[in-house]
N, CA, C and O atoms as a Tripos MOL2 file, in Angstrom:
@<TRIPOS>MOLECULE
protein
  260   259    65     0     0
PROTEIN
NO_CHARGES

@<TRIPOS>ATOM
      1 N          40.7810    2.8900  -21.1600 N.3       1 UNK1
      2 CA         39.5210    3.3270  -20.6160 C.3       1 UNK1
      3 C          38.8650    2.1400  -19.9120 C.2       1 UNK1
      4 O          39.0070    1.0250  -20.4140 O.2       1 UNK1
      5 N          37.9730    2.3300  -18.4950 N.am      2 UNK2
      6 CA         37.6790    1.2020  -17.9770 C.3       2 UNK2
      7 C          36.4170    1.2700  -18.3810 C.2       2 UNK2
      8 O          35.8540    2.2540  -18.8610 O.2       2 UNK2
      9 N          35.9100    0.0520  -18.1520 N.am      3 UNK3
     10 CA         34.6120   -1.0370  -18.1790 C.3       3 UNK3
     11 C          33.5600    0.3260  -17.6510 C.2       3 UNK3
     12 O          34.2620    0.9990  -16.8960 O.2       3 UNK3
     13 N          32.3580    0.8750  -17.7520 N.am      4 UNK4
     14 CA         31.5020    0.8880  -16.9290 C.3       4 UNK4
     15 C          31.1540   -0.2860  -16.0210 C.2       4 UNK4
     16 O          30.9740   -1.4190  -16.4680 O.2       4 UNK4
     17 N          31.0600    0.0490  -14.6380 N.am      5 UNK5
     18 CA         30.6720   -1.1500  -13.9150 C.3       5 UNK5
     19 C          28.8760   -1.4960  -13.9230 C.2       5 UNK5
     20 O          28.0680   -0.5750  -14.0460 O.2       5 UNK5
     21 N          28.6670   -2.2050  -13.8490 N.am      6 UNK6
     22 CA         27.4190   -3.0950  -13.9670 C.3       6 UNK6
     23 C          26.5390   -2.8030  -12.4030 C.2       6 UNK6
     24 O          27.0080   -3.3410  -11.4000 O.2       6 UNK6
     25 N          25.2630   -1.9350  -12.2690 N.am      7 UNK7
     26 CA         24.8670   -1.8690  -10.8110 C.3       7 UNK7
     27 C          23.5610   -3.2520  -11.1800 C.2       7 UNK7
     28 O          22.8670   -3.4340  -12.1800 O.2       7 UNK7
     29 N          23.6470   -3.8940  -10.0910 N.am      8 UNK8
     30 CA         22.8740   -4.9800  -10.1000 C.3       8 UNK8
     31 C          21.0470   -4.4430   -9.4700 C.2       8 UNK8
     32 O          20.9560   -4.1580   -8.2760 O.2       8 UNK8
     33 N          20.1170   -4.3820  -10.1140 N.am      9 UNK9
     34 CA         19.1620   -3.9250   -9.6260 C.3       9 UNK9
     35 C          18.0460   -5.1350   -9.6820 C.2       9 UNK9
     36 O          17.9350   -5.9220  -10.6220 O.2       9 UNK9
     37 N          17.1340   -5.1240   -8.3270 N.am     10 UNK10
     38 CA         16.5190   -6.2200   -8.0210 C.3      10 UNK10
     39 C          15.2040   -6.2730   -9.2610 C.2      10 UNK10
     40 O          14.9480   -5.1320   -9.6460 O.2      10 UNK10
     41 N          14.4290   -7.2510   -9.8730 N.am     11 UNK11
     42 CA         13.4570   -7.2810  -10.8140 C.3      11 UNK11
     43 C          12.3440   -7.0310   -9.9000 C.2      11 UNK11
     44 O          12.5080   -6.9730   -8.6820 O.2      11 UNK11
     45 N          11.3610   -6.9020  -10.4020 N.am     12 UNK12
     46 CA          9.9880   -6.2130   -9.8400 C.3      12 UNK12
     47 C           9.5370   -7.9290   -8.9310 C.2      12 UNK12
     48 O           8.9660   -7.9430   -7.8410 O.2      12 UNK12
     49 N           9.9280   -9.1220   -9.6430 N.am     13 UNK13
     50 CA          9.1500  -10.0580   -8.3550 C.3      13 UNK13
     51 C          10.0050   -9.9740   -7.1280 C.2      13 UNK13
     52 O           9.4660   -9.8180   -6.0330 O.2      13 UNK13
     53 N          11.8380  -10.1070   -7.2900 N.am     14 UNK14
     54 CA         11.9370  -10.1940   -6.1210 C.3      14 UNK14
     55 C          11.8920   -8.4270   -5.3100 C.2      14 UNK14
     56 O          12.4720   -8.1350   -4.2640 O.2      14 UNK14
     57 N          11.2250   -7.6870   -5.9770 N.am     15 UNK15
     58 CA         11.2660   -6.5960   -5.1620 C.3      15 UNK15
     59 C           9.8100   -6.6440   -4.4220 C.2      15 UNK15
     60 O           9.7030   -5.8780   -3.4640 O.2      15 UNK15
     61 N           8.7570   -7.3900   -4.7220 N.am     16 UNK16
     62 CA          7.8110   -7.9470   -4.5210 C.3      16 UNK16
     63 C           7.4860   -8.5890   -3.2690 C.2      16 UNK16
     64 O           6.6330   -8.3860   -2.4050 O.2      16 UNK16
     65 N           8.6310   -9.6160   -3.4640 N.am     17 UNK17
     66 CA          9.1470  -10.7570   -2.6420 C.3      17 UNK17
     67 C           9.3740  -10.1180   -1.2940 C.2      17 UNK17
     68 O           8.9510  -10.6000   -0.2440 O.2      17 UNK17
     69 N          10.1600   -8.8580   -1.4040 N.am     18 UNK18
     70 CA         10.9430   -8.6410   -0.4250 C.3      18 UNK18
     71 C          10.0360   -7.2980    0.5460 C.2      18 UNK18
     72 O          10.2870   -7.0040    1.7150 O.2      18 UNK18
     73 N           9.1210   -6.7460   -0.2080 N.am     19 UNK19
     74 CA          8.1250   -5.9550    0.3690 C.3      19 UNK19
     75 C           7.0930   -6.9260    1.1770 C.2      19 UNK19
     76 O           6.6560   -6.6210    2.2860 O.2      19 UNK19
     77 N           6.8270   -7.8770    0.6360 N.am     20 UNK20
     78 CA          5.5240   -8.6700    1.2340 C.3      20 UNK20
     79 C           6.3580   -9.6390    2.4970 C.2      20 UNK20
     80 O           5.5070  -10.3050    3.0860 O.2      20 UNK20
     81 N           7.5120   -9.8440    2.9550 N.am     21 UNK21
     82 CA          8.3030  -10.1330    3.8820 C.3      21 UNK21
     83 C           8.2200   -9.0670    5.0040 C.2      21 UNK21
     84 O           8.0010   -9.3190    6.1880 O.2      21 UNK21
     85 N           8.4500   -7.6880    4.4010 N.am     22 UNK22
     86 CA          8.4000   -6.6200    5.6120 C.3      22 UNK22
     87 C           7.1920   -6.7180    6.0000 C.2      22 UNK22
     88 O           6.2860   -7.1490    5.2860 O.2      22 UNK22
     89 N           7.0170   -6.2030    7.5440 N.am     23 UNK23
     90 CA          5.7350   -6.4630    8.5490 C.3      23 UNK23
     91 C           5.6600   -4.8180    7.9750 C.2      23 UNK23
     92 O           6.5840   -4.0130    7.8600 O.2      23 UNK23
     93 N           4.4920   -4.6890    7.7270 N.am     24 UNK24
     94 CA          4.0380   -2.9210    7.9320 C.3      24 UNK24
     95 C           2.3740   -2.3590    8.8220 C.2      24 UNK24
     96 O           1.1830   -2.6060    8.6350 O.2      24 UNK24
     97 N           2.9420   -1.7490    9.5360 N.am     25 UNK25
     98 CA          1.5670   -1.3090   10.1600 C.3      25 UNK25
     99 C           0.2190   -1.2610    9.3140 C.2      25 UNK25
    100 O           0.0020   -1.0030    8.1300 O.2      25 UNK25
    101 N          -0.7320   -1.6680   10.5510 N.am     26 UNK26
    102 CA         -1.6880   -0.6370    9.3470 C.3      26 UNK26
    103 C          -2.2530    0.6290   10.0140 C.2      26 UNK26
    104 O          -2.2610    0.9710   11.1960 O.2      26 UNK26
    105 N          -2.6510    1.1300    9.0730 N.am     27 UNK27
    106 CA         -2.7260    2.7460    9.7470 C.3      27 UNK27
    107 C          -4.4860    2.5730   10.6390 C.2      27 UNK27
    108 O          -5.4180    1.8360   10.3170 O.2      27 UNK27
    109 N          -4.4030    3.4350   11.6480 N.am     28 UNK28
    110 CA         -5.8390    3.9390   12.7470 C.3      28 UNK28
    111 C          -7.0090    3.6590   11.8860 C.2      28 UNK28
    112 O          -7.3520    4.2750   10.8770 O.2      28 UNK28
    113 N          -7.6400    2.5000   12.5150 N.am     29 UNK29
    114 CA         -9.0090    3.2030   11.3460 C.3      29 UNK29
    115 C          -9.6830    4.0100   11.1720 C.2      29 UNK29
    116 O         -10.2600    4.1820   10.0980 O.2      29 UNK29
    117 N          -9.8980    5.2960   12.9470 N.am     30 UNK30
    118 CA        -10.0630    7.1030   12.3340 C.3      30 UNK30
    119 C          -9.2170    7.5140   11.5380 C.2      30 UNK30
    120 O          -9.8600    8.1120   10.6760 O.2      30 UNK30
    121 N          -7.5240    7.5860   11.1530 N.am     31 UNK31
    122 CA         -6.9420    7.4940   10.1680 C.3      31 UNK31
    123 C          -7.4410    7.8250    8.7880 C.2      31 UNK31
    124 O          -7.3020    8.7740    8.0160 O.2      31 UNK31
    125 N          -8.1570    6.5270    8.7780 N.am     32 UNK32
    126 CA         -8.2450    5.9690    7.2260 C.3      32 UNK32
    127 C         -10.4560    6.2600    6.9240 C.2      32 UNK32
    128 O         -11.2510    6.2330    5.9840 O.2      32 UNK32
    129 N         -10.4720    6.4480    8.1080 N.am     33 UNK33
    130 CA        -11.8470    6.9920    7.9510 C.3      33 UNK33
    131 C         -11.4650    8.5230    7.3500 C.2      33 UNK33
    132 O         -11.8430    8.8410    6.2230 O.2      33 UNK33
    133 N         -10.8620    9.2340    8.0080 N.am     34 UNK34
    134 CA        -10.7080   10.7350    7.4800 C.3      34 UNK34
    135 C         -10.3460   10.7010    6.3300 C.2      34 UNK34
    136 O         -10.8470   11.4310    5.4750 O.2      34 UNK34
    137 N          -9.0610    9.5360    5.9990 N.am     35 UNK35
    138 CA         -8.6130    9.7990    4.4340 C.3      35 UNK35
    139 C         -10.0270    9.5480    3.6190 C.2      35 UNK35
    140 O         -10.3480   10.1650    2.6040 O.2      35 UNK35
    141 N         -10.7420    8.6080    4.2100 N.am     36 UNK36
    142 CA        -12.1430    8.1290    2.8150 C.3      36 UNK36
    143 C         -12.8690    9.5070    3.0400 C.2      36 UNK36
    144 O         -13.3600    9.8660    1.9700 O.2      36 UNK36
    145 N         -13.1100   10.3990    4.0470 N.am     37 UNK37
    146 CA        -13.7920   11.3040    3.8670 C.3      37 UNK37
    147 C         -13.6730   12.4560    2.7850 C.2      37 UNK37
    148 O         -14.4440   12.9810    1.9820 O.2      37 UNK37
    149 N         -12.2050   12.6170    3.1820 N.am     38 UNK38
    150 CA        -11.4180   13.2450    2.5680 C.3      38 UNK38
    151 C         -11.3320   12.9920    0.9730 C.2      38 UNK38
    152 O         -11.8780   13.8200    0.2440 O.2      38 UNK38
    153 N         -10.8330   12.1580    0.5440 N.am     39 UNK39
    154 CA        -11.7050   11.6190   -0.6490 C.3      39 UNK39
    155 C         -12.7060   11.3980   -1.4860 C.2      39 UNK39
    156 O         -12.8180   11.1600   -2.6880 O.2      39 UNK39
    157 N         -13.4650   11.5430   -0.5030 N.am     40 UNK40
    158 CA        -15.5230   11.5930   -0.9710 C.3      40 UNK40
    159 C         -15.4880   13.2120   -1.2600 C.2      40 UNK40
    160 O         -16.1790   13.5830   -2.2090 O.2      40 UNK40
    161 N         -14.7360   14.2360   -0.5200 N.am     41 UNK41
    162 CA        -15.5210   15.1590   -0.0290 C.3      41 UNK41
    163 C         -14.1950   15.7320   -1.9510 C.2      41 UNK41
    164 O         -14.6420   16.6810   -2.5960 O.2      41 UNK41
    165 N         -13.4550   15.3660   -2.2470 N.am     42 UNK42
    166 CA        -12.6110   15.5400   -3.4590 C.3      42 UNK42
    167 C         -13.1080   14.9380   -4.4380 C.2      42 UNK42
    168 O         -12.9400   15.4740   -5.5330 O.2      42 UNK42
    169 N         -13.8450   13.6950   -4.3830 N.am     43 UNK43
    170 CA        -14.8070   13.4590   -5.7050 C.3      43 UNK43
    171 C         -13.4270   12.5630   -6.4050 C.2      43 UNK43
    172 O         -13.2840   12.4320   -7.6200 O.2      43 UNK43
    173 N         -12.4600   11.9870   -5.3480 N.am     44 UNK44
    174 CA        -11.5830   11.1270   -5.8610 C.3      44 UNK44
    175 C         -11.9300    9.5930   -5.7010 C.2      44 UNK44
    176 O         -11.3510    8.9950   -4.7940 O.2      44 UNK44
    177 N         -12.8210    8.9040   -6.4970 N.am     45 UNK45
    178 CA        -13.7860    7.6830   -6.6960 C.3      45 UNK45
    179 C         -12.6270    6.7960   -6.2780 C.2      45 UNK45
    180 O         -12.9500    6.3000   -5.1990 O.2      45 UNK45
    181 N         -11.3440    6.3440   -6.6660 N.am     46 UNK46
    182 CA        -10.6990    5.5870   -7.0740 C.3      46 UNK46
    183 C          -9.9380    6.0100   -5.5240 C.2      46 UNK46
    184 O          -9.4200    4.9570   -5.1520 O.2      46 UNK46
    185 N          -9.7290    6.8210   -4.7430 N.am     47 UNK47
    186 CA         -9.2010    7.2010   -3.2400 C.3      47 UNK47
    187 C          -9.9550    6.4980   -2.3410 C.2      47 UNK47
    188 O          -9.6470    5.7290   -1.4300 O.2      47 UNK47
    189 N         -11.0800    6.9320   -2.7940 N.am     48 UNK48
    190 CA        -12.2910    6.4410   -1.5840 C.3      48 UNK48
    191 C         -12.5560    4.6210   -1.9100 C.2      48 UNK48
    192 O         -12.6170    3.7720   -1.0200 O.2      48 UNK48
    193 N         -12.6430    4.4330   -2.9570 N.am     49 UNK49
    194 CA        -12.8060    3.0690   -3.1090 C.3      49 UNK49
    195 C         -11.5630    2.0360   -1.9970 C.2      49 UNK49
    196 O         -11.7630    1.1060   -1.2150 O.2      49 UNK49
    197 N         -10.3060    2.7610   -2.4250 N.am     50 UNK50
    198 CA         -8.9930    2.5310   -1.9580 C.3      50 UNK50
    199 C          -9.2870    1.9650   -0.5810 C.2      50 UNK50
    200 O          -9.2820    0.8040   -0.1710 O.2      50 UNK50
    201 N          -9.6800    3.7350    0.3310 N.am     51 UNK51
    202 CA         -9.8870    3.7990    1.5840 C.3      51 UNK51
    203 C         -10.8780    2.9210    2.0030 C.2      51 UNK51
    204 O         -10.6580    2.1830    2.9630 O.2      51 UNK51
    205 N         -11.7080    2.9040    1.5420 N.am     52 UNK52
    206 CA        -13.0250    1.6930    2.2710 C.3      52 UNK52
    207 C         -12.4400    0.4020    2.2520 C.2      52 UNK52
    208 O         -12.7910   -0.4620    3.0540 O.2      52 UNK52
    209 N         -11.8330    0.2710    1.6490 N.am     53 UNK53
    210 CA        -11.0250   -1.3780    1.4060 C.3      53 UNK53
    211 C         -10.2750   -1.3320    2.5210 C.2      53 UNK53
    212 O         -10.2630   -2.2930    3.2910 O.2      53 UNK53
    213 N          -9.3440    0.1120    2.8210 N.am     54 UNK54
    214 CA         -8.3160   -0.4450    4.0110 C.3      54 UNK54
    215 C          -8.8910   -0.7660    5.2120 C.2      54 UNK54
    216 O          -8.6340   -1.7140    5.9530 O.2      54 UNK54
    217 N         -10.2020    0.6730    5.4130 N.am     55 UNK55
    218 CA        -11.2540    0.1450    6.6280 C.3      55 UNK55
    219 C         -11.3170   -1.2150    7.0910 C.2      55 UNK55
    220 O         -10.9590   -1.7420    8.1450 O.2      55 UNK55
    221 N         -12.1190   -1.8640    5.5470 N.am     56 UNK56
    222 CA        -12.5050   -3.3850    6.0750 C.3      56 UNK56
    223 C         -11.2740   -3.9510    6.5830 C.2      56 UNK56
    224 O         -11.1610   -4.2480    7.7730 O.2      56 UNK56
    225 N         -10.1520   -4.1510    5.5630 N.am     57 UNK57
    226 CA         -9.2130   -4.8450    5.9380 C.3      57 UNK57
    227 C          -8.3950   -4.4830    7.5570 C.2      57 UNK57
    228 O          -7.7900   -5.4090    8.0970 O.2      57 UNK57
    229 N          -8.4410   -3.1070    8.2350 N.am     58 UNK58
    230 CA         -7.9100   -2.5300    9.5780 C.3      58 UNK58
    231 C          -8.8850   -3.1960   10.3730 C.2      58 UNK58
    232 O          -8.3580   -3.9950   11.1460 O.2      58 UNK58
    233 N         -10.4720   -3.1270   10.4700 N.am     59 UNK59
    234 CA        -10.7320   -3.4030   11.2600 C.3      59 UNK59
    235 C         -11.3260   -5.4940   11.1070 C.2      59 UNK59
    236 O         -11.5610   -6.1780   12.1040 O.2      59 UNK59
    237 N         -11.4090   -5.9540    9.8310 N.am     60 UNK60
    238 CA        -11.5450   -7.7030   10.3530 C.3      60 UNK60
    239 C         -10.3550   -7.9450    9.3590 C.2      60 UNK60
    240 O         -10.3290   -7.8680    8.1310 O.2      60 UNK60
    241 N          -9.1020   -8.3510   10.5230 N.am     61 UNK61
    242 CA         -7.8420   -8.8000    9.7270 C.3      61 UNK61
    243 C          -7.7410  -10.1320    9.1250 C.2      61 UNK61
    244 O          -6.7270  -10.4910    8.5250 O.2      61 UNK61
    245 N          -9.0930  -11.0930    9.3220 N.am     62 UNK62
    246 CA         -9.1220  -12.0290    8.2760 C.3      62 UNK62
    247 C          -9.4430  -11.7120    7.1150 C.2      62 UNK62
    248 O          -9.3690  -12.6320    6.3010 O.2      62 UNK62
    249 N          -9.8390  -10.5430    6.6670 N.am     63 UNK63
    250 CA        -10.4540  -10.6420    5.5860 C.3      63 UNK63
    251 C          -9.0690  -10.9220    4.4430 C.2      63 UNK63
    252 O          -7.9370  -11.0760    4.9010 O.2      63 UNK63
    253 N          -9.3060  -10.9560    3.1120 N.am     64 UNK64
    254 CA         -8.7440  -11.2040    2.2060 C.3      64 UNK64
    255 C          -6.9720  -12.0030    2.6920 C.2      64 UNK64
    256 O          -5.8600  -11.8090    2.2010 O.2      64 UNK64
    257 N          -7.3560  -12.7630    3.6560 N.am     65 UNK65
    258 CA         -6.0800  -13.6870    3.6890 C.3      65 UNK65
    259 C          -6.1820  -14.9070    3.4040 C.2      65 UNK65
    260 O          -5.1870  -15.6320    3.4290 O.2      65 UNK65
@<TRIPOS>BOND
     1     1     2 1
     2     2     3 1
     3     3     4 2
     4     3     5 am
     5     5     6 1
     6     6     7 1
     7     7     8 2
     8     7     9 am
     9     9    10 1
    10    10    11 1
    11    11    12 2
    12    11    13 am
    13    13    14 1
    14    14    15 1
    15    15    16 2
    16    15    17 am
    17    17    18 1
    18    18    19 1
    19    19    20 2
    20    19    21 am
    21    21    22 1
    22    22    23 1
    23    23    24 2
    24    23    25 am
    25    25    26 1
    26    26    27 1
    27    27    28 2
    28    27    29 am
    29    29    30 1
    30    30    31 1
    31    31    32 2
    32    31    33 am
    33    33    34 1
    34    34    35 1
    35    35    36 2
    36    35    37 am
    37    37    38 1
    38    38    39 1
    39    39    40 2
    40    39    41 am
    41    41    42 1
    42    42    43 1
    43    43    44 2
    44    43    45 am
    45    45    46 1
    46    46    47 1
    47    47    48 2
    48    47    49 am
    49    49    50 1
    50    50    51 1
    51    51    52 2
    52    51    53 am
    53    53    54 1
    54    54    55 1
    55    55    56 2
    56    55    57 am
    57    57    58 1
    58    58    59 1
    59    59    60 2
    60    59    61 am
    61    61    62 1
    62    62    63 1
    63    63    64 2
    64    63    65 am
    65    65    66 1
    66    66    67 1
    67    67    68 2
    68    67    69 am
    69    69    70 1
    70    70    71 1
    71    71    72 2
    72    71    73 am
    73    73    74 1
    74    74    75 1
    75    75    76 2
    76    75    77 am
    77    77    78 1
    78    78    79 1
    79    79    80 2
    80    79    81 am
    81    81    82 1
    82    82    83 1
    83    83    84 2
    84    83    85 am
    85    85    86 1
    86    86    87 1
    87    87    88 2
    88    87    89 am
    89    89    90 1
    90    90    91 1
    91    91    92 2
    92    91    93 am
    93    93    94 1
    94    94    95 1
    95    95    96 2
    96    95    97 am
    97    97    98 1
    98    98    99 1
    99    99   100 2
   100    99   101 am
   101   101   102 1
   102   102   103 1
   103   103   104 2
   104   103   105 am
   105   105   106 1
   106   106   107 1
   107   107   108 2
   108   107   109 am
   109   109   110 1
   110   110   111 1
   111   111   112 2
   112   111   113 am
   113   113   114 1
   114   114   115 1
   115   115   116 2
   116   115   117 am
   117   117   118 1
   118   118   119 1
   119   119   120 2
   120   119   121 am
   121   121   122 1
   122   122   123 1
   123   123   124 2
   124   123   125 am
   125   125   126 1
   126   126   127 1
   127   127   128 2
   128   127   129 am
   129   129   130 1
   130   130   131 1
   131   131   132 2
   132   131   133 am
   133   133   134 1
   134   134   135 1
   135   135   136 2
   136   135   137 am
   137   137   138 1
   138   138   139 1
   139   139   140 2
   140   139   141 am
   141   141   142 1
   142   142   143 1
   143   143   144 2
   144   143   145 am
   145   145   146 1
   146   146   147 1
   147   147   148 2
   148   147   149 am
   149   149   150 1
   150   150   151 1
   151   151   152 2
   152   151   153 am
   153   153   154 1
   154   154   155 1
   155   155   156 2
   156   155   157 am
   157   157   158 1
   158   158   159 1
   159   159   160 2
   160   159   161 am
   161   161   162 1
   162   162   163 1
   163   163   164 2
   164   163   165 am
   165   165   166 1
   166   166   167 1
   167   167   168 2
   168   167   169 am
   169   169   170 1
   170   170   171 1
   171   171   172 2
   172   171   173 am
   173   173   174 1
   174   174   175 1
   175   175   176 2
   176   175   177 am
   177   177   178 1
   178   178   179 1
   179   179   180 2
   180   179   181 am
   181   181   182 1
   182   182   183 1
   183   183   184 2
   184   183   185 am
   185   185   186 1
   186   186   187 1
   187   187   188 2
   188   187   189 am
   189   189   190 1
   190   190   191 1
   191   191   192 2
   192   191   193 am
   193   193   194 1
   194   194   195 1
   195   195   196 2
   196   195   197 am
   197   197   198 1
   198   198   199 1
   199   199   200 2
   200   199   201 am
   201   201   202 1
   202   202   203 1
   203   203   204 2
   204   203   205 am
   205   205   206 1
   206   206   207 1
   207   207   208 2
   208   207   209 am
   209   209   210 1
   210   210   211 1
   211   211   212 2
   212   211   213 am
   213   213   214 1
   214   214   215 1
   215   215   216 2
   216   215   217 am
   217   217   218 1
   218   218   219 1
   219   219   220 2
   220   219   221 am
   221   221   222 1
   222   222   223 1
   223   223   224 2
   224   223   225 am
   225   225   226 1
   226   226   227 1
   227   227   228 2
   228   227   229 am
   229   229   230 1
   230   230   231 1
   231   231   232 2
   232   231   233 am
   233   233   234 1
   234   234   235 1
   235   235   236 2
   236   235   237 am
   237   237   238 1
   238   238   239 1
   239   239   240 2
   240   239   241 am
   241   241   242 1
   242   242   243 1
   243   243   244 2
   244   243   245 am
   245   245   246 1
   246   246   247 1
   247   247   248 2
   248   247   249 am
   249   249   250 1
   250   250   251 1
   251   251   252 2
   252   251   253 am
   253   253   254 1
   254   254   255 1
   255   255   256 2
   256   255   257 am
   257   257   258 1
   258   258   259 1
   259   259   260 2
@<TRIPOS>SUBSTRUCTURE
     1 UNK1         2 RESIDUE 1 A UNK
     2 UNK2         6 RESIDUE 1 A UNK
     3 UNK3        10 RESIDUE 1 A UNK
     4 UNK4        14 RESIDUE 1 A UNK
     5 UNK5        18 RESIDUE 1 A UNK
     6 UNK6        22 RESIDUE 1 A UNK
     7 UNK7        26 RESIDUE 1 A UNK
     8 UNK8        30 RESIDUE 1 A UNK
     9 UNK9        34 RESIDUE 1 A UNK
    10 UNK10       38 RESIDUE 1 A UNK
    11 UNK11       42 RESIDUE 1 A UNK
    12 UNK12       46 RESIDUE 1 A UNK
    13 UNK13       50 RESIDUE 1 A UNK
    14 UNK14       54 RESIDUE 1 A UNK
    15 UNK15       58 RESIDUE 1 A UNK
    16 UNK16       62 RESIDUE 1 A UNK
    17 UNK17       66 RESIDUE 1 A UNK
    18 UNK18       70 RESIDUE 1 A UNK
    19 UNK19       74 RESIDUE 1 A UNK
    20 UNK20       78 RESIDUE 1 A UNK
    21 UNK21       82 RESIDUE 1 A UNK
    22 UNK22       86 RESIDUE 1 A UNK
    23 UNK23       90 RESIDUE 1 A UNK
    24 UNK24       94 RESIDUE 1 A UNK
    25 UNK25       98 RESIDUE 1 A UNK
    26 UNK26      102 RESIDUE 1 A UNK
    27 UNK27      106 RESIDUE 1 A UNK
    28 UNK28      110 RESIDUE 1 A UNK
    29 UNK29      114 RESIDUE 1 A UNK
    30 UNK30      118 RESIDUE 1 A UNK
    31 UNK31      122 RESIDUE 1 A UNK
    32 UNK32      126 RESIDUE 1 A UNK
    33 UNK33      130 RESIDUE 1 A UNK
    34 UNK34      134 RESIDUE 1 A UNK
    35 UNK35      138 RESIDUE 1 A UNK
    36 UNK36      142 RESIDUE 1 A UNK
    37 UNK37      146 RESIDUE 1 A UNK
    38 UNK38      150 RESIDUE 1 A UNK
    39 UNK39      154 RESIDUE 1 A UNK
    40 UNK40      158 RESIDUE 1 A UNK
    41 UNK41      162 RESIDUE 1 A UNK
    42 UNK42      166 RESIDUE 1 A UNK
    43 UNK43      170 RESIDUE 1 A UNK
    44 UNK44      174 RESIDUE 1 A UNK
    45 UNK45      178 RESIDUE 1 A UNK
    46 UNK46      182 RESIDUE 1 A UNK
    47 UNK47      186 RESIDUE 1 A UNK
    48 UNK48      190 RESIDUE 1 A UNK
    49 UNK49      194 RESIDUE 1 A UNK
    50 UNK50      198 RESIDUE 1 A UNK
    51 UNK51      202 RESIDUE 1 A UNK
    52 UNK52      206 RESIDUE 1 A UNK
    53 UNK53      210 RESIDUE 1 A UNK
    54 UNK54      214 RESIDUE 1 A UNK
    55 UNK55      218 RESIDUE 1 A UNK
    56 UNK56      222 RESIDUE 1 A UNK
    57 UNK57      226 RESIDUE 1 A UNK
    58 UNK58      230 RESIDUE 1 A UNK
    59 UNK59      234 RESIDUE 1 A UNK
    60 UNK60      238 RESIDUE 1 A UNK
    61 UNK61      242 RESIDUE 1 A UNK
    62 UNK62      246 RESIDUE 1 A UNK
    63 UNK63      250 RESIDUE 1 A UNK
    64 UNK64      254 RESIDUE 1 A UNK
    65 UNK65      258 RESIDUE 1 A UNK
């Protein structure tokens, strides 16, 4: 009977590592205005908080760098 083979799976830093390397858009800030609306208007606190953060960060890309 053979070995099960061994699948090698990456740990959460270098999967970390390797997300914060990829360039990713950021989404429209009408986009992300509708999602916060959208959110307010669902009473999802923790969506909308989300969304206002991406706002700032879409429209002054110094912030939090």
């Amino acid at each position: 009977m053979s070995r099960p083979s061994y699948i090698r799976r990456p740990t959460e830093v270098a999967a970390i590592r390797a997300a914060a390397r990829s360039a990713r858009p950021i989404p429209s800030i009408p986009s992300l205005m509708a999602a916060l609306v959208d959110a307010s208007e669902r009473r999802d606190r923790e969506g909308a908080v989300l969304c206002a953060h991406r706002v700032v960060r879409a429209s002054e890309p110094e912030v939090g760098e």
